[in-house]
C-alpha positions in Angstrom: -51.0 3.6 -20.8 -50.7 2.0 -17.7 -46.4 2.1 -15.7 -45.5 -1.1 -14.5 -41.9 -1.3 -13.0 -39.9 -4.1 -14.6 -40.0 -5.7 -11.4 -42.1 -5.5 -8.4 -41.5 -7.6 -5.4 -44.8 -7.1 -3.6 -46.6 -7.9 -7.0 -45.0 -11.2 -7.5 -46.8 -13.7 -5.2 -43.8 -16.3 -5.2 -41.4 -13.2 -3.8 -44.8 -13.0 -1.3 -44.3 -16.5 -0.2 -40.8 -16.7 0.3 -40.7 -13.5 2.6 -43.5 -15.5 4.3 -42.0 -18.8 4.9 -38.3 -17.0 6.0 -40.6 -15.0 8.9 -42.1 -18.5 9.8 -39.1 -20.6 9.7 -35.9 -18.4 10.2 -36.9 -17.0 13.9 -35.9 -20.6 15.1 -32.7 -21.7 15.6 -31.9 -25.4 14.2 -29.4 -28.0 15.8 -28.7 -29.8 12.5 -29.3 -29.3 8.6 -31.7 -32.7 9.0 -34.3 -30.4 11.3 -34.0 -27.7 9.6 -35.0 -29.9 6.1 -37.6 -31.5 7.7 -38.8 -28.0 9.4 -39.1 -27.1 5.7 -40.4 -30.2 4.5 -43.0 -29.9 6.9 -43.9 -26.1 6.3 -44.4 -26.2 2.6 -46.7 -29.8 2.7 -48.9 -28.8 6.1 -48.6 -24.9 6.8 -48.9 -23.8 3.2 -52.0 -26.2 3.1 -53.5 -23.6 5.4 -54.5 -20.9 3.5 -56.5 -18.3 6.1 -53.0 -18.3 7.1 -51.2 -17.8 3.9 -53.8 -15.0 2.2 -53.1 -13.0 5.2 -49.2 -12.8 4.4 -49.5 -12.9 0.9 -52.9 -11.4 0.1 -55.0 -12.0 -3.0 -56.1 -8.7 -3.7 -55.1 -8.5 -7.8 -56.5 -7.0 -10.5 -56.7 -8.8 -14.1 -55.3 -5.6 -16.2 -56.3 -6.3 -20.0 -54.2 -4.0 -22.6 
């Protein structure tokens, strides 16, 4: 048998992403909620897109355990 904690924040690639997109989007300071939205917006449809990028931060180094 195999541990695995009930819940693992480096093994869950969505906790991955958002831990990436706060380091990308929460060092800059924002005027208005309408920049900050479209900063957002704008990270998710065009940044995300670029995935050298984005396997760096999150990584894609998994294993397929079968039981």
């Amino acid at each position: 048998m195999i541990y695995l904690p009930v819940y693992s924040l480096n093994l869950n690639l969505i906790e991955r992403l958002w831990k990436y997109s706060k380091k990308k989007l929460l060092w800059i300071y924002y005027e208005d909620k309408l920049k900050f939205k479209s900063a957002i917006i704008n990270f998710f449809e065009n940044e995300v897109k670029d995935k050298l990028a984005l396997k760096k931060s999150v990584g894609t180094a998994f294993q397929i355990m079968s039981g």
